[in-house]
C-alpha positions as a Python dict, from the first residue, in 0.01 Angstrom:
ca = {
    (1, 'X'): (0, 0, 0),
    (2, 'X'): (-258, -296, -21),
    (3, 'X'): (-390, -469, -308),
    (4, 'X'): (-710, -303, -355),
    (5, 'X'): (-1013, -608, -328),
    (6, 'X'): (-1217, -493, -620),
    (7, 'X'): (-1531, -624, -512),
    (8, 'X'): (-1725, -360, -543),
    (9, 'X'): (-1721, -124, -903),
    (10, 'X'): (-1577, 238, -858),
    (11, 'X'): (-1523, 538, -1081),
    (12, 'X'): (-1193, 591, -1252),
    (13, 'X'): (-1155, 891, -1084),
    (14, 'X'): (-1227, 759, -779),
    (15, 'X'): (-978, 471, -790),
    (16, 'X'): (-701, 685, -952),
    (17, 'X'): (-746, 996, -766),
    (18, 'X'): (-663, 785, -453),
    (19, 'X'): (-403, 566, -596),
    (20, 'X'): (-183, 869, -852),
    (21, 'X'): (-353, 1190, -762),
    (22, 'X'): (-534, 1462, -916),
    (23, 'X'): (-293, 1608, -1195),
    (24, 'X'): (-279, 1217, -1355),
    (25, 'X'): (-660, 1237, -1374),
    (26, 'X'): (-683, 1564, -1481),
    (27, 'X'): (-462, 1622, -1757),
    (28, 'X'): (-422, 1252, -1858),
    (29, 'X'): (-677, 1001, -1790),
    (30, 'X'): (-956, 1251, -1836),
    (31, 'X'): (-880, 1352, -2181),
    (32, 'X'): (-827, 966, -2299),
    (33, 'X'): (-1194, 886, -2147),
    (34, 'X'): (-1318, 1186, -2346),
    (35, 'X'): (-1174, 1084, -2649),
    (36, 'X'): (-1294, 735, -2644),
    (37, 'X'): (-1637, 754, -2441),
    (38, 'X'): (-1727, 1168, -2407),
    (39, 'X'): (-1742, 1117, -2085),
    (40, 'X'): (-1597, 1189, -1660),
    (41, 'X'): (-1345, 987, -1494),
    (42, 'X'): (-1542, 1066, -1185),
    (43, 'X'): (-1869, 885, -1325),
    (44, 'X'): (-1736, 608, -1529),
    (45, 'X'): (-1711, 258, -1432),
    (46, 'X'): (-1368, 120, -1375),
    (47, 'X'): (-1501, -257, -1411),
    (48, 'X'): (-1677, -153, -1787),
    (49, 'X'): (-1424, 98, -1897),
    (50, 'X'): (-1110, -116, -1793),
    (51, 'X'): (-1192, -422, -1720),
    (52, 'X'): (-833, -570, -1764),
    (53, 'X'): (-697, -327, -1520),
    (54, 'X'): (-1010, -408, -1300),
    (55, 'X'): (-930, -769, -1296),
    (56, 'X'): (-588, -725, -1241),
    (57, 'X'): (-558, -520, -908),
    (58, 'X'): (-651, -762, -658),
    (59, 'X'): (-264, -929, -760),
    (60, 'X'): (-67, -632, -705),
    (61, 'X'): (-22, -391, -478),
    (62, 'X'): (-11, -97, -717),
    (63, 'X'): (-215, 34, -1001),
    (64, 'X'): (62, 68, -1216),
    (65, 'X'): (156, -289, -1104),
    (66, 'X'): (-103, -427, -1229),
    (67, 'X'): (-197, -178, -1545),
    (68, 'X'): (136, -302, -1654),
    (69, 'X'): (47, -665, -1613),
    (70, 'X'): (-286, -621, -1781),
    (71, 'X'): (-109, -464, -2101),
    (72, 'X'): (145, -712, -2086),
    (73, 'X'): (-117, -987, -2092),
    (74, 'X'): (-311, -798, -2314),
    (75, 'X'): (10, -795, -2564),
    (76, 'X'): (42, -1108, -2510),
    (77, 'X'): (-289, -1204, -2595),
    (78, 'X'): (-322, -961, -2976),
    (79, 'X'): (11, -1162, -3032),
    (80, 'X'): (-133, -1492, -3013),
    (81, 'X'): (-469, -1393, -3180),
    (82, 'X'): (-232, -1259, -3479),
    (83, 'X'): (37, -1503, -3436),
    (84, 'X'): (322, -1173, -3439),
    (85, 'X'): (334, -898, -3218),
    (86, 'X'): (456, -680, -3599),
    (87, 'X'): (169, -467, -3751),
    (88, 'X'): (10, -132, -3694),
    (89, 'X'): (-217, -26, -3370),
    (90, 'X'): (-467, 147, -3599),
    (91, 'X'): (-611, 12, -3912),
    (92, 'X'): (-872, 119, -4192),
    (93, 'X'): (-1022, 137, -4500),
    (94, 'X'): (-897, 325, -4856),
    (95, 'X'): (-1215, 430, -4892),
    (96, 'X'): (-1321, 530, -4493),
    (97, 'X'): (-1499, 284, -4249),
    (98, 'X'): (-1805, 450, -4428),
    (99, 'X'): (-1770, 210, -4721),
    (100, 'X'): (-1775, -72, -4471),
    (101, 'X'): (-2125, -128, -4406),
    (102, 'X'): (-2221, -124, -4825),
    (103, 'X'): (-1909, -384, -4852),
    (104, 'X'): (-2144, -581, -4603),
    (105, 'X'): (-2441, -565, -4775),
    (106, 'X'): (-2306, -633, -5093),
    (107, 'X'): (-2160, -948, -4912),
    (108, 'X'): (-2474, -1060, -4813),
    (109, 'X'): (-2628, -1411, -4972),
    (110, 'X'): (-2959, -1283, -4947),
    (111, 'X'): (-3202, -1064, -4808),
    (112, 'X'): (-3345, -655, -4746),
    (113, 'X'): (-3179, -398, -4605),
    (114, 'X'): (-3409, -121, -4500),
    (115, 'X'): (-3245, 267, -4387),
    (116, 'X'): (-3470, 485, -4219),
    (117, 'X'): (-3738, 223, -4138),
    (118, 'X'): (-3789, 295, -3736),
    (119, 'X'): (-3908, -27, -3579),
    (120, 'X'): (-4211, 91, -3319),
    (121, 'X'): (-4291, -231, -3149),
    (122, 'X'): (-4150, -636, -3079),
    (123, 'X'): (-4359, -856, -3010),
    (124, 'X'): (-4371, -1244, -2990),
    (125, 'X'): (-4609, -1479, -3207),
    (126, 'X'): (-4691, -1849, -3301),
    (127, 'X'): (-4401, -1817, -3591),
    (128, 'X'): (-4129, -1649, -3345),
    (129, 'X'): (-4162, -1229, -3342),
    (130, 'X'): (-4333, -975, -3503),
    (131, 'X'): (-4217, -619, -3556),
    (132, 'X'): (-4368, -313, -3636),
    (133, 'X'): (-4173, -52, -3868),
    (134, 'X'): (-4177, 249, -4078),
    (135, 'X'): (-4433, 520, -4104),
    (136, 'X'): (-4734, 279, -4185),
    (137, 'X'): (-4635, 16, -3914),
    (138, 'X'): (-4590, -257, -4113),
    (139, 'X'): (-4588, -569, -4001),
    (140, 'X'): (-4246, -795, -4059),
    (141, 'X'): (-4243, -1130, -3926),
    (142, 'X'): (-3892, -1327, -3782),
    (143, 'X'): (-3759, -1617, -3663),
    (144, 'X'): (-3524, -1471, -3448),
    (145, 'X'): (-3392, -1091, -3407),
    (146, 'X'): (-3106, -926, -3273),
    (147, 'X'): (-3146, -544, -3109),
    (148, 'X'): (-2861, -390, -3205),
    (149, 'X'): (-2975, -31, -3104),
    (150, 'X'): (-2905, 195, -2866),
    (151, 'X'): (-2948, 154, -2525),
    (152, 'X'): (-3332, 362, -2491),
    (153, 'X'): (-3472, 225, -2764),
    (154, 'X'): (-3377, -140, -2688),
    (155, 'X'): (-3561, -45, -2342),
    (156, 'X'): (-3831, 48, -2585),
    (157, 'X'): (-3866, -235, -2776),
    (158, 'X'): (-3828, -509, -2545),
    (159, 'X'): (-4070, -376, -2329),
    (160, 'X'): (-4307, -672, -2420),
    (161, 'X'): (-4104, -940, -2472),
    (162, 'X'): (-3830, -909, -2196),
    (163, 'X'): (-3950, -646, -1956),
    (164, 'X'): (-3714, -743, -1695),
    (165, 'X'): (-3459, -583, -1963),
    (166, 'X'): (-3612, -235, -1919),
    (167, 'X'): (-3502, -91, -1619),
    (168, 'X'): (-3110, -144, -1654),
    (169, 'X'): (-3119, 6, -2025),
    (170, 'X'): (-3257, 291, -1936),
    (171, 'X'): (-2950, 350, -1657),
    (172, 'X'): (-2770, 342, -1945),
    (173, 'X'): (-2712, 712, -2028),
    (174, 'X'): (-2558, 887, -2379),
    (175, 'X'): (-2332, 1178, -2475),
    (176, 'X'): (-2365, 1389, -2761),
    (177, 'X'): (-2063, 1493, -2975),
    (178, 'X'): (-1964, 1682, -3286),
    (179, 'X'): (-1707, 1595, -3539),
    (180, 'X'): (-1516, 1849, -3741),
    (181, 'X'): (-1329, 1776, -4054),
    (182, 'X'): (-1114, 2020, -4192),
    (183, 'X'): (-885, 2067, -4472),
    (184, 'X'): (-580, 2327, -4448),
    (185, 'X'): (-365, 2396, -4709),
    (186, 'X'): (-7, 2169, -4706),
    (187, 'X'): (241, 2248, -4429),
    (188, 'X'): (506, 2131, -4233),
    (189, 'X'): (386, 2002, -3911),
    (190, 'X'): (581, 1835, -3617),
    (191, 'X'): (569, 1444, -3627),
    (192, 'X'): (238, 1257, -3457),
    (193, 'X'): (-111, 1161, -3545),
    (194, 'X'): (-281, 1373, -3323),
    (195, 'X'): (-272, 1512, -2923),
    (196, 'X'): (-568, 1520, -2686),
    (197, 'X'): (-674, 1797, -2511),
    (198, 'X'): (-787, 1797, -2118),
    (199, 'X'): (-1076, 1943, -1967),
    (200, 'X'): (-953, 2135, -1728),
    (201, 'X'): (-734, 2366, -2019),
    (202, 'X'): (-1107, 2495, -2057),
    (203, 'X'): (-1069, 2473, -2458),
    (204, 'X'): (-1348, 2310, -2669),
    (205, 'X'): (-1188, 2032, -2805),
    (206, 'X'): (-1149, 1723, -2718),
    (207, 'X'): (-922, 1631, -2962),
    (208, 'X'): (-726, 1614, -3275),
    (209, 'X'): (-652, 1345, -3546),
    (210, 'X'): (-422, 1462, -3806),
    (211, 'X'): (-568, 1222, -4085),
    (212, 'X'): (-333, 1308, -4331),
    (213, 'X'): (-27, 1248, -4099),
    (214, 'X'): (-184, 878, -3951),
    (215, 'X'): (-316, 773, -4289),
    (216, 'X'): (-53, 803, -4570),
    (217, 'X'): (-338, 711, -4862),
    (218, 'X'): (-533, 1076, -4742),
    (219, 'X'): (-212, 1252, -4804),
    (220, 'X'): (-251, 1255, -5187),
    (221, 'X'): (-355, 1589, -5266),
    (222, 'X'): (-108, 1756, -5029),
    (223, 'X'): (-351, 1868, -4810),
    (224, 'X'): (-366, 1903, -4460),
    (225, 'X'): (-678, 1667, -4323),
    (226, 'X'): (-767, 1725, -3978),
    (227, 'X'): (-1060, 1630, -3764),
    (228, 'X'): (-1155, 1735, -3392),
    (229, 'X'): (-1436, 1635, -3178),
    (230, 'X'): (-1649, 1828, -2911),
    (231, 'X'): (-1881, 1727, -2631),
    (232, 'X'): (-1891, 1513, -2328),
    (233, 'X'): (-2174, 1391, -2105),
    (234, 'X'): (-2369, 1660, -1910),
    (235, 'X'): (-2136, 1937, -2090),
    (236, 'X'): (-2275, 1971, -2433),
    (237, 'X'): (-2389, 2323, -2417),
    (238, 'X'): (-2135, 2400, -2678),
    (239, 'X'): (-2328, 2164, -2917),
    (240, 'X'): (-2610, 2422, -2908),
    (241, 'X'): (-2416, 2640, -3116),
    (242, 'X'): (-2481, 2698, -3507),
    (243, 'X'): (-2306, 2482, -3755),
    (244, 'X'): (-2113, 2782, -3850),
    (245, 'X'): (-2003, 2947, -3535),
    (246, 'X'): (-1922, 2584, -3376),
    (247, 'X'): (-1749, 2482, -3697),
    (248, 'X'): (-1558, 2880, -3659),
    (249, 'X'): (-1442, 2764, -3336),
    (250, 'X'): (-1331, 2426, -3337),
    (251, 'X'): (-1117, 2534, -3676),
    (252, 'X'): (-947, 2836, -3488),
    (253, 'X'): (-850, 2607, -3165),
    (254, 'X'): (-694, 2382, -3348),
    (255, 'X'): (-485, 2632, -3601),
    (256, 'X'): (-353, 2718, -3262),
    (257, 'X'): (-324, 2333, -3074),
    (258, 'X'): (-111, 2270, -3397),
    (259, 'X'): (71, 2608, -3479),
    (260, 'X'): (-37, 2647, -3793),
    (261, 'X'): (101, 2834, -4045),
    (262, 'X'): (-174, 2870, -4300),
    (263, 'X'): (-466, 2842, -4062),
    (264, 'X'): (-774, 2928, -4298),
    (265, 'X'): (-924, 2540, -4382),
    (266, 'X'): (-1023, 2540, -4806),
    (267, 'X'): (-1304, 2298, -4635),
    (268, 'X'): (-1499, 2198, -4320),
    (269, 'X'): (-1733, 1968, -4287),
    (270, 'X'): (-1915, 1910, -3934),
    (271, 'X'): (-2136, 1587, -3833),
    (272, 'X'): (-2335, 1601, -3496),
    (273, 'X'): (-2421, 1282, -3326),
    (274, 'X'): (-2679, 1345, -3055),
    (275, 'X'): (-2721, 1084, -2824),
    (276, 'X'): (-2395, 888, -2998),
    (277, 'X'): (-2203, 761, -2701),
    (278, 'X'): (-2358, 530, -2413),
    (279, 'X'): (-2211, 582, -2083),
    (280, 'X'): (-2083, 301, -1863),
    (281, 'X'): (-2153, 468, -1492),
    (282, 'X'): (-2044, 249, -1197),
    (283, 'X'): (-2266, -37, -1208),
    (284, 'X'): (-2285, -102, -1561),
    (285, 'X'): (-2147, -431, -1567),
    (286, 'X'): (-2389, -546, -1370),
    (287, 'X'): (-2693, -375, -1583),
    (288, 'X'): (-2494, -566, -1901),
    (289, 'X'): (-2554, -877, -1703),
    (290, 'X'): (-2893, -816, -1626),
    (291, 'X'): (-3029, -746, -1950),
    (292, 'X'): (-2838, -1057, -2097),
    (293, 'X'): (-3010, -1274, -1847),
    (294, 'X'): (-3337, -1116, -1947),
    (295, 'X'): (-3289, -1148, -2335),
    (296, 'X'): (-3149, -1509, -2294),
    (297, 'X'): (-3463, -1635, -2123),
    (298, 'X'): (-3656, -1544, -2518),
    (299, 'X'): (-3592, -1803, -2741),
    (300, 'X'): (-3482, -1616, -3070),
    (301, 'X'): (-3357, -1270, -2944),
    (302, 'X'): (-3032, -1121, -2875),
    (303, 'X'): (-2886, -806, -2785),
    (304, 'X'): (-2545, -637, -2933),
    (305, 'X'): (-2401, -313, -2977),
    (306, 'X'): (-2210, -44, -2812),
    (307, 'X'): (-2400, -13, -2479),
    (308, 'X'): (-2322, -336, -2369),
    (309, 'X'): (-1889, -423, -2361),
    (310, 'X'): (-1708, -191, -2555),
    (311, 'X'): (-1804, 163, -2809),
    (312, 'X'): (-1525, 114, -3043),
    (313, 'X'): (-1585, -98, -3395),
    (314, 'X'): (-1362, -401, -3255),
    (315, 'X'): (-1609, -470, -2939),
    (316, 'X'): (-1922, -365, -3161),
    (317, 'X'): (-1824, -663, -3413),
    (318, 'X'): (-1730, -893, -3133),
    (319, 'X'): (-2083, -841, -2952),
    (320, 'X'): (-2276, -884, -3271),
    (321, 'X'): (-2052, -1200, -3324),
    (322, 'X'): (-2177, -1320, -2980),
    (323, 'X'): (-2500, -1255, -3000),
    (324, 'X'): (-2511, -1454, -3331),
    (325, 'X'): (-2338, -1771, -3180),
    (326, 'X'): (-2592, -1739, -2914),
    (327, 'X'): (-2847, -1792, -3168),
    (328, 'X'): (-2750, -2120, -3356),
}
């Protein structure tokens, strides 16, 4: 088989269907998209979604050839970032990744932070920009800003100041998803953090994290934490279901994913996140690259965020850090 020339973007499904067949997409690559993005191998962007692998096939003749060399490189890489290849994959917080954004503002030398203030409009002025927010519009004035919203209301907001901006964030569509938290009385469960759970099994998950199991500290109180997600893009009907009856469900499919022995939870807790998760279609990397050009010709203003390189909190730090070494 022939290196494939990737100099054009395709979906993941499209490239791997091709290259490994149906059953790999199915009942592997499709649920690991779904966990991380809530979205279809057969829409997403192999260039945005793995751009290692993406930059690696032209120098093998085999996908696994080169996935193998992009993880190798990629190990390779963490290794000398960390300077030891020892440590775990998955990190956190004592207190949840919740108490990291109060750790930041507590951190900061100076200034407001303002929740629940929408900003309506961004406009530029003698002094640098002007913003208008909350419910009586008031008027803030900057020296320079950074958008780190999502991808529709950047479109929004820039609308003035960078119009050429506005057309590639809107092709930049979202997913909504559900998380369910659950807490079972102690049992004995098989080793393993979690499994994830194809599409084409028909069930509603997604997923499942066993949070007592991959985080010692929430094992404690002998409970058994659990949480499980739902949705993908253009299947969320099951989000229009009542807290109750979707919590009902996701708690009884996974007292049967996990074989459990005491399967009534002594607590749920379920979060919805409508419009949470953009979606990097083919093309996307060039849409990214269009609105940076846009934004960079505006002294003052950056973008950052998940709809640009990455939806996990590693790329979300690493585009805000970007975007404030583009600044000065």
């Amino acid at each position: 088989m022939q290196p494939l020339h990737f100099d054009a973007d395709r979906t993941v499904g499209g490239l791997l269907r091709e290259r490994l067949g149906d059953e790999v997409v199915d009942r592997l690559v499709e649920p690991l998209l779904g966990g991380v993005y809530a979205g279809q191998a057969d829409r997403l962007s192999v260039a945005a979604t793995m751009p290692a692998l993406a930059a690696s096939l032209p120098r093998h003749d085999s996908v696994l050839a080169a996935a193998a060399a992009a993880r190798d490189a990629g190990a390779r890489s963490r290794e000398a970032a960390a300077g030891t290849s020892d440590g775990p994959v998955f990190a956190t917080l004592p207190e949840g990744v919740g108490s990291l954004p109060q750790a930041l503002v507590d951190a900061l030398p100076a200034g407001t932070v303002r929740l629940r203030t929408p900003a309506h409009t961004l406009r530029r002025s003698a002094a640098g920009f002007e913003l208008s927010v909350g419910a009586d519009r008031e008027v803030l004035t900057a020296d320079v800003v950074v958008l780190a919203v999502p991808a529709g209301k950047a479109a929004r907001l820039l609308a003035e100041v960078a119009p050429d901006a506005v057309e590639p964030l809107e092709g930049i569509p979202y997913a909504s998803m559900a998380v369910v938290a659950m807490a079972f009385p102690g049992q004995d469960l098989a080793n393993g953090s979690g499994l994830l759970v194809p599409p084409v099994t028909g069930r509603l998950v997604k997923g499942v994290t066993i949070s007592s199991q991959k985080w010692p500290h929430l094992d404690a109180d002998g409970l058994l934490r659990v949480r499980s997600s739902v949705g993908r893009y253009l299947e969320e009907e099951q989000l229009q279901r009542s807290d109750e009856d979707l919590t009902a469900a996701v708690v009884a499919e996974v007292a049967e994913l996990l074989d459990l022995d005491r399967p009534e939870p002594v607590e749920t807790h379920l979060v919805r996140w409508g419009g949470g998760l953009p979606q990097y279609l083919v093309g996307h990397v060039d849409r990214v690259a269009q609105v940076r050009e846009a934004v960079a010709a505006v002294p003052g203003l950056a973008v950052a965020g998940a709809a640009y390189d990455g939806v996990g909190v590693p790329a979300c730090i690493r585009s805000a850090r970007t975007a404030v070494a583009r600044l000065g």
